[in-house]
Every structure is written in C-alpha cells, then in structure tokens.
C-alpha positions in Angstrom: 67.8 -40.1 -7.7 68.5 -36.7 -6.8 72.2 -36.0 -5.7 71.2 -33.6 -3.1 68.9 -36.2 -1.5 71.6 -39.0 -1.5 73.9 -36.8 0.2 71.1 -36.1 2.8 70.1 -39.6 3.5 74.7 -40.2 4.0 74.7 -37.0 6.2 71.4 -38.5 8.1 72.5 -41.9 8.7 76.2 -41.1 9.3 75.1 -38.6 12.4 73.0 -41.2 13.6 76.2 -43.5 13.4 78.4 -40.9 15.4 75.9 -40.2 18.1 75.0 -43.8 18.9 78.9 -45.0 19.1 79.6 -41.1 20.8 82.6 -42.3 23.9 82.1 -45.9 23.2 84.7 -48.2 23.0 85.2 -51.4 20.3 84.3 -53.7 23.2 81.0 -51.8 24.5 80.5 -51.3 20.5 81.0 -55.2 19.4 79.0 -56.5 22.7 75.9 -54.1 21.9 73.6 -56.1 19.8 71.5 -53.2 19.6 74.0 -50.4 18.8 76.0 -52.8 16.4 72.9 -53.6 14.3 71.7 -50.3 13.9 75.1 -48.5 13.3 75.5 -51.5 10.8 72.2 -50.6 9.1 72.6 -46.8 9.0 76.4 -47.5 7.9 74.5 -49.9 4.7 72.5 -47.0 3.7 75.7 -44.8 3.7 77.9 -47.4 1.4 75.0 -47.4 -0.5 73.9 -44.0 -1.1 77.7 -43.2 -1.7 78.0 -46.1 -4.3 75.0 -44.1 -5.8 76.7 -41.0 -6.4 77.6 -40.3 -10.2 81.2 -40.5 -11.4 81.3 -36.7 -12.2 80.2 -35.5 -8.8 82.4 -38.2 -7.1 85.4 -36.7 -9.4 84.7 -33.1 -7.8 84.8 -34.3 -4.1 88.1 -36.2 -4.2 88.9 -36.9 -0.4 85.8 -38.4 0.2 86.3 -42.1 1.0 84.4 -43.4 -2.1 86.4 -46.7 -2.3 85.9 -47.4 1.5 82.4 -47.1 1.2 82.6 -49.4 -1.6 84.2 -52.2 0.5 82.1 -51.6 3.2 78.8 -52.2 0.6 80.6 -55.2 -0.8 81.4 -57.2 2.4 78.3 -56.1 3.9 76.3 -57.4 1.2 78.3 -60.5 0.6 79.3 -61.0 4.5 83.1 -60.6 5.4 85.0 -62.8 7.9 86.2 -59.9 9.6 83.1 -58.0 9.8 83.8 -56.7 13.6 87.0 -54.9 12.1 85.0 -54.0 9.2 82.4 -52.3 11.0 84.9 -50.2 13.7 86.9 -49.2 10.8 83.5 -47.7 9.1 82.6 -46.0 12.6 85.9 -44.6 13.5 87.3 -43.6 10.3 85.0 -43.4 7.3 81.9 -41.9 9.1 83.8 -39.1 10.4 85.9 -38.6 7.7 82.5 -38.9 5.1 80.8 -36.1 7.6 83.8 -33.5 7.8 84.1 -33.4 4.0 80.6 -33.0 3.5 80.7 -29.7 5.5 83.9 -29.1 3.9 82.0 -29.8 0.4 79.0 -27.8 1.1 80.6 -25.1 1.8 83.0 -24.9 -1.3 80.3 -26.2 -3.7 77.0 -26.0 -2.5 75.6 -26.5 -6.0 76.1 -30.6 -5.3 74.1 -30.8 -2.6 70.8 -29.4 -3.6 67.9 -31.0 -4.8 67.4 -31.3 -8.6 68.0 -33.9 -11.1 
C-alpha cells in the first residue's frame, strides 16, 4: 500500500477520534455506546494502518507511538480485559500524540507522506 495513503487514512480516523471525544469525559466517553464504538472503530483502523507502516519509515519518525498502536491492534483484535482503560488511553494519549507528530513529520520530511509506492 502506499505510505502516503496509510498515513492519510491514521490522520483521517484519528481527527475523527479527537472531534467525537472533543470535552468529554471517561464517564460520558465509556457510557456512550455510540461514541465508544465508533472511536473504537476509527482507533482499529489507526493501530492498523500504523502496524502497516514499513520498518524504514517507522525508523525515521521515532516519537511516534508505534508500540502503543501495536498493543492497541493486539487487544483489540484478541479482546483485553481492561478494554475501557485501553480505549481512554488510545483517546487521550496516543491519538493526540499520533496527530501532533504527524504535523511535526510532514513538515520536516514531507517526502513520507506522499503518494507513491
């Protein structure tokens, strides 16, 4: 897949994440069928996508969370115990942290986010 499109499709669903959970609180947040399912799908397709990204462009973009992304794809896959904790941790710390190096990243080295193979 093209690296510049699997960064799209993390900087897609990760704005969706911080706009639906925008001044909410873990109660609201874990209450919220609707919210929790959707933030949990678009947060899927960012552990995903990010699990997709090869070694050597990982290796350039260092703070990026890659290993949190990977635990989120693994216990979301597999199911984890503690998925409420889980799933705040993704929406208060790896999604913004994902979408602030991303602008960080595209500003530094814009030549890993465009669209060729």
């Amino acid at each position: 897949m093209l690296n510049g499109a699997l960064f799209a499709m993390i900087e897609e669903a990760g704005e969706c994440v911080l706009v639906m959970t925008e001044e909410v609180d873990k109660g609201e947040f874990l209450r919220s069928r609707l919210t929790r399912y959707e933030v949990q799908r678009r947060l899927s397709i960012m552990a995903r996508c990010a699990g997709d990204v090869p070694p050597e462009e990982r290796a350039q973009m260092p703070e990026m969370p890659w290993d949190g992304w990977a635990t989120v794809a693994r216990d979301l896959h597999k199911g984890n115990p503690d998925m409420d904790e889980l799933l705040w941790f993704a929406v208060t710390s790896l999604a913004p942290a994902t979408m602030m190096w991303i602008e960080v990243y595209r500003k530094d080295q814009p030549e890993l986010f465009t669209f060729t193979a």
